[in-house]
N, C-alpha and C positions, 0 to 999 in steps of 0.2 A: 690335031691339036692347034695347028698354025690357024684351022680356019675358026676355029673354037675363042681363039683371042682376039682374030681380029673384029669376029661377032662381037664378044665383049666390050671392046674399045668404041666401037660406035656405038652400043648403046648407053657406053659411059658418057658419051657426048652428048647423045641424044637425053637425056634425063637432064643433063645442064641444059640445053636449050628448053625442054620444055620445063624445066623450071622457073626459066627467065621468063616466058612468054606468058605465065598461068599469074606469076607476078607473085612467086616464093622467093623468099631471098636465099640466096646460093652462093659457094665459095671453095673454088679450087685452090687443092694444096697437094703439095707431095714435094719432092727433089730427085735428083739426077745423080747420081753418087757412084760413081765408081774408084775399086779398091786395087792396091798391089798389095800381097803378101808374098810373104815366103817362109815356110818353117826347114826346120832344122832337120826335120826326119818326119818318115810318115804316120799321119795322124788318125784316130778315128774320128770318121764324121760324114759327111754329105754336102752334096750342091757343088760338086768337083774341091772337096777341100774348105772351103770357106766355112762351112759348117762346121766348127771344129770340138769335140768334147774332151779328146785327151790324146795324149800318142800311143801311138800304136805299139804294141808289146815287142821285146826281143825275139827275131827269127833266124835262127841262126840256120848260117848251111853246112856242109860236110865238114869245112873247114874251120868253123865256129863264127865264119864274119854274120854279124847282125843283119841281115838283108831288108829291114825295116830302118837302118843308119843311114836314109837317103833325104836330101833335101827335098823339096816341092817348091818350087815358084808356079806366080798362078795371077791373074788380073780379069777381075768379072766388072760386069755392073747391073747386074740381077739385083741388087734388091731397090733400085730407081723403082720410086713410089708413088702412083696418084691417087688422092683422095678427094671427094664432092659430098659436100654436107649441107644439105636442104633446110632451110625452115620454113617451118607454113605459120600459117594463121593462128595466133591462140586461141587453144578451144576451152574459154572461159580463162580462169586464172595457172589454167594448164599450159607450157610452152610443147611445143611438138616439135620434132626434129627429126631429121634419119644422116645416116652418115653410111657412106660406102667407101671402100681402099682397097687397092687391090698390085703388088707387086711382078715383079718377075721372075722368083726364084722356084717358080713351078711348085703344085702341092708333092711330086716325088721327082726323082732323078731322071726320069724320060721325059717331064713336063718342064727340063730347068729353060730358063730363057721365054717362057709361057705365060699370060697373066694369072697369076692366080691371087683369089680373095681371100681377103686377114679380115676386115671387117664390116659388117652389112646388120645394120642393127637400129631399131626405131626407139626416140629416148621421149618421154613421157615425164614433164619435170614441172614440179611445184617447190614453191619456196622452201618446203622442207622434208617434200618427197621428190623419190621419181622411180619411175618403172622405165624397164630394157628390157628389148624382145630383140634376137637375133644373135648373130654371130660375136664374140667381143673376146679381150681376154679371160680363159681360166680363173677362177675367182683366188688361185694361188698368188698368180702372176698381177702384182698390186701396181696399178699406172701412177701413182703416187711417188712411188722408190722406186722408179724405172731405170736403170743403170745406164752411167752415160761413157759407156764401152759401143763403142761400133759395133753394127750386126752384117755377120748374121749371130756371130757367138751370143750376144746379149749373155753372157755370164754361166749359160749350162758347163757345166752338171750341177753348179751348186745355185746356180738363181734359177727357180721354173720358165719356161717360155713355151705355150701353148694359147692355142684358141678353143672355144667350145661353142656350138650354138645353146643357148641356154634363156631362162628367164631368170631377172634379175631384181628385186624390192631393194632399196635403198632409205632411211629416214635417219632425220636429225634430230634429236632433242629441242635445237635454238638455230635462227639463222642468221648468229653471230657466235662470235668465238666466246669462252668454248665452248664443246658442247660433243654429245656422246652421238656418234655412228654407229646403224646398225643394217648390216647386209645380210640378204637371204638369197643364196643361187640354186636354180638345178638347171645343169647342165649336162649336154651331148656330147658323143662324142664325131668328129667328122675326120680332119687332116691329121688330126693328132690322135693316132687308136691304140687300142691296147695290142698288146705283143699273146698270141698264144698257138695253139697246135695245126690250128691252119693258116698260120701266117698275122701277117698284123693286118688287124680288123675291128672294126666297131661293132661285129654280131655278136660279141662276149658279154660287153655291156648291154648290150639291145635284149637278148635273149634274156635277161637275169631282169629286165619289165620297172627298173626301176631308175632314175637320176641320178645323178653323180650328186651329191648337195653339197653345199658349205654355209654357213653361217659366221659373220665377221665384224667383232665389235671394236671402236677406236675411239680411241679420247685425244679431241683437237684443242689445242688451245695456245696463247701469244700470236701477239701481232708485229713487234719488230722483231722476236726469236720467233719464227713459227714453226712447231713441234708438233709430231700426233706419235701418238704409241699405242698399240691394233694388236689382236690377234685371232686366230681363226681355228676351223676346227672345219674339217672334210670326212665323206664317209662316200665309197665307195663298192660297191656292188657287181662283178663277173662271174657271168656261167658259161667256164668253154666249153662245154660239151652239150649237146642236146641225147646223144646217144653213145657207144661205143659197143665196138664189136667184140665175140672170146675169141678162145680158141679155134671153134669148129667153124667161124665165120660167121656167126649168129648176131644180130641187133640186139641191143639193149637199151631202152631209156632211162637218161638218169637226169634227174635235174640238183644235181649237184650245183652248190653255188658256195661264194667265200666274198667275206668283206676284208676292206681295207681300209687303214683311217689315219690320217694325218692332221699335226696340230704344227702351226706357224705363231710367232712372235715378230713382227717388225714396228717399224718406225722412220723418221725423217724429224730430221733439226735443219735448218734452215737463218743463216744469221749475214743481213749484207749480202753478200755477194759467193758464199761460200754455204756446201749444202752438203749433211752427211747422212746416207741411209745403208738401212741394213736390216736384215731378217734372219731367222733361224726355222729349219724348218726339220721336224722329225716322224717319217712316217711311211708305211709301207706300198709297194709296189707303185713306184712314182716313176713310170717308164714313159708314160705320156708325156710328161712334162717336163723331159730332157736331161732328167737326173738318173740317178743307180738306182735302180729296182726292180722289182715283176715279181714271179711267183715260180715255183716247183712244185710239178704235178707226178705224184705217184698211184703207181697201179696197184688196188687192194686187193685181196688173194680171192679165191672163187668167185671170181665176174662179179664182186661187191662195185667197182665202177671207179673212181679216182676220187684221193683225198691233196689237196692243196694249201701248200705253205707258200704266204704272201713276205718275201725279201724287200728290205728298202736301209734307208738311210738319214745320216742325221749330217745337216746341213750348214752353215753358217758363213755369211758374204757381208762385206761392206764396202761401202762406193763413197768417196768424198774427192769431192772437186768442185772448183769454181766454177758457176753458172753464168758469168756476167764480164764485159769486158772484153779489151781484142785478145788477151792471152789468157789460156785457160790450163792451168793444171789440173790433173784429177790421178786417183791412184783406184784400182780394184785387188780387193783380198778374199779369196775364195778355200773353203774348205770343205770336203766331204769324208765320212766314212759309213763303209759298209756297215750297216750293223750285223749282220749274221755271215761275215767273214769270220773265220776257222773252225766255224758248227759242226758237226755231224749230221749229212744226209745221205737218205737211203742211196748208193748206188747207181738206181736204176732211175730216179727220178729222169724227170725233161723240165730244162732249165730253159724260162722264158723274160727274158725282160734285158736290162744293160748292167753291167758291169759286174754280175756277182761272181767274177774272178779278180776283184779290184779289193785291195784292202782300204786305200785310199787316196786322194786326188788334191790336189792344191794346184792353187795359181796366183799370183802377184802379175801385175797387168798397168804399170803406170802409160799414163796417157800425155799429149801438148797437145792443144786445139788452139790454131790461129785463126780469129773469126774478126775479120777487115770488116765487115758490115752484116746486114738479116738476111744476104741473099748469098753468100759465099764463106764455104769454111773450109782452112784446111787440116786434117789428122795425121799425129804420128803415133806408135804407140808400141811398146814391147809385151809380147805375153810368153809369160815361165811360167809351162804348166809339169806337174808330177804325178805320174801315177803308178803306184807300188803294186803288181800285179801278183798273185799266188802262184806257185804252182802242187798239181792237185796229188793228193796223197788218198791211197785206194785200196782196198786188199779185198777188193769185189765184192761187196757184200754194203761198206758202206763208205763216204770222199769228202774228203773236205780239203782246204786250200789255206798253205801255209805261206806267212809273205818272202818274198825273193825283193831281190834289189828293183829300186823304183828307175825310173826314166821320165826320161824327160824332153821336153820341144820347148824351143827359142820362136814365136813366130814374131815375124817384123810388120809390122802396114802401115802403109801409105794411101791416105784417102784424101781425093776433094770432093766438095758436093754443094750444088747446086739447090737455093732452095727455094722454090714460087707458090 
């Protein structure tokens, strides 16, 4: 792995230099960002902690103490960023572009401290089109209302945060305000896989032969209030199984397969110095994209093969904070619920995806950013997060999950960062 990045790193370099030479124009960016946290008790999540989605449930021991009632302190700088964005030659009234990034917080938990790549993508752009090939974000994850919450949280469970390699049509109506947007995505899956019987894996999507898609319409318009109001609609496609075995140890194939489909509403107002967004999203098995979801698979009687129920959740965040200026407030308000918490299911199912022993999840998250000048900032910020956990109620046959008292984490951070 160590030798795997340092290969990386010069050829990050080496693309700058031979950019300069070939006579593209080219521009390094990224910053240097290291974080202190500390929560209150132990969380779920990844990347030693930093990665954080909720607290971690009550574990009690013989004597009832909670053994989850522990703090964490923790200081990374894994997500230090660099990005190099190329442009060439316009080919005709076409501009052409490519942009690569790539951080440190490793794409799994043995790769943390490693470089790995967020985005590596060719943009293809006319006055009122453009085409994208490669790596970018999830067509959920809108760079528009990007939350201005430190990451790595970036707002999970209730704001998506994924990548996907994908191809991307983009056109406008008018290229001036306003005027109507219209996206078409199908996308891959790669760092970000779905959750199922053999672990988390992109061969569920692969096997089912078909793209992830979305399609996403927006109406922009004002120029000293600037406003747009979007929404989207996703359909998704997994086949875990290619075969399964019976009783006597016999092969069977099935091509069993299930969709999923999810619908968003967002937006962004924008006025002066002061910027508020937000989206609502509702839709199943949304375990990629760092929310509550995935699916339950049950076994059908005489080696019929497996029937699958897609779990998910209905969503709703908002981010307002000043964008301008050495002092910056800003608040985050985050909401989630299960939708198929207290249902009846069979028993024996096998449950794949996050949280469907969660009723529901919240978080209040105010922020202060001190920003002296464009190359130095610093962060402080509180996050209160809640989540109401079930516990499961059974008489073997069939279970479901009734809510229990919720819990909670205080995390604190301290960040500065560096930015060229």
């Amino acid at each position: 792995m160590k030798r795997i990045s340092t290969v990386a790193l010069l050829l990050f370099c080496c693309m700058a230099i031979y950019a300069q030479r070939t006579g593209f124009d080219y521009r390094f960016s990224g910053f240097v960002d290291p974080q202190l946290f500390m929560d209150s008790r132990q969380v779920v999540g990844a990347r030693e902690g930093q990665l954080s989605f909720y607290p971690a449930p009550r574990l009690p021991d013989v004597n009832g103490n909670d053994l989850n009632a522990v703090p964490n302190l923790n200081m990374l700088a894994i997500t230090t960023r660099l990005g190099l964005r190329i442009k060439a030659p316009d080919w005709g009234a076409t501009k052409v572009s490519s942009y690569l990034e790539g951080d440190f917080t490793g794409s799994n938990e043995a790769g943390i401290n490693m470089l790995r790549l967020r985005h590596a993508y060719i943009s293809l752009q006319r006055e009122r089109s453009e085409w994208l090939f490669g790596q970018y974000w999830h067509p959920l994850v809108v760079p528009d209302i990007m939350l201005g919450t430190r990451p790595l949280n970036m707002g999970i469970p209730f704001h998506p945060y994924s990548r996907y390699v994908q191809g991307r049509y983009l056109c406008r109506s008018s290229a001036s305000r306003p005027f109507v947007q219209m996206e078409a995505v199908a996308a891959f899956q790669l760092d970000n896989a779905s959750a199922g019987p053999y672990g988390k894996s992109t061969a569920y999507l692969r096997a089912a032969a078909l793209p992830e898609g979305n399609l996403q319409l927006r109406y922009v318009w004002g120029e000293r209030v600037s406003s747009f109001l979007g929404c989207m609609f996703n359909a998704e496609v997994l086949r875990p199984r290619n075969y399964f075995d019976d009783a006597a140890g016999l092969l069977h194939r099935t091509s069993t397969t299930f969709p999923s489909f999810t619908v968003s509403l967002f937006g962004r107002h924008d006025y002066k110095c002061w910027s508020l967004r937000y989206q609502g999203i509702y839709g199943d098995n949304l375990f990629e994209q760092g929310l509550l979801g995935g699916y339950l698979e049950t076994r059908l009687p005489q080696d019929a093969g497996y029937a699958y129920t897609p779990f998910g959740c209905t969503s709703l965040w908002a981010d307002f904070r000043r964008i301008c200026g050495r002092w910056r407030p800003g608040i985050f308000l985050g909401y989630t619920q299960n939708n198929s918490f207290g249902i009846w299911f069979d028993a024996e199912a096998a449950v794949y995806g996050r949280g469907f022993d969660i009723d529901n999840v919240w978080r209040v998250q105010p922020q202060l950013a001190f920003c002296p000048n464009a190359s130095v900032a610093f962060f402080t910020e509180l996050e209160y997060t809640s989540a109401k956990y079930g516990e499961k109620l059974t008489d073997g046959k069939v279970f479901r999950y009734l809510p229990t008292d919720a819990v909670g984490n205080l995390r604190i951070i301290l960040e500065a960062v560096f930015y060229f």
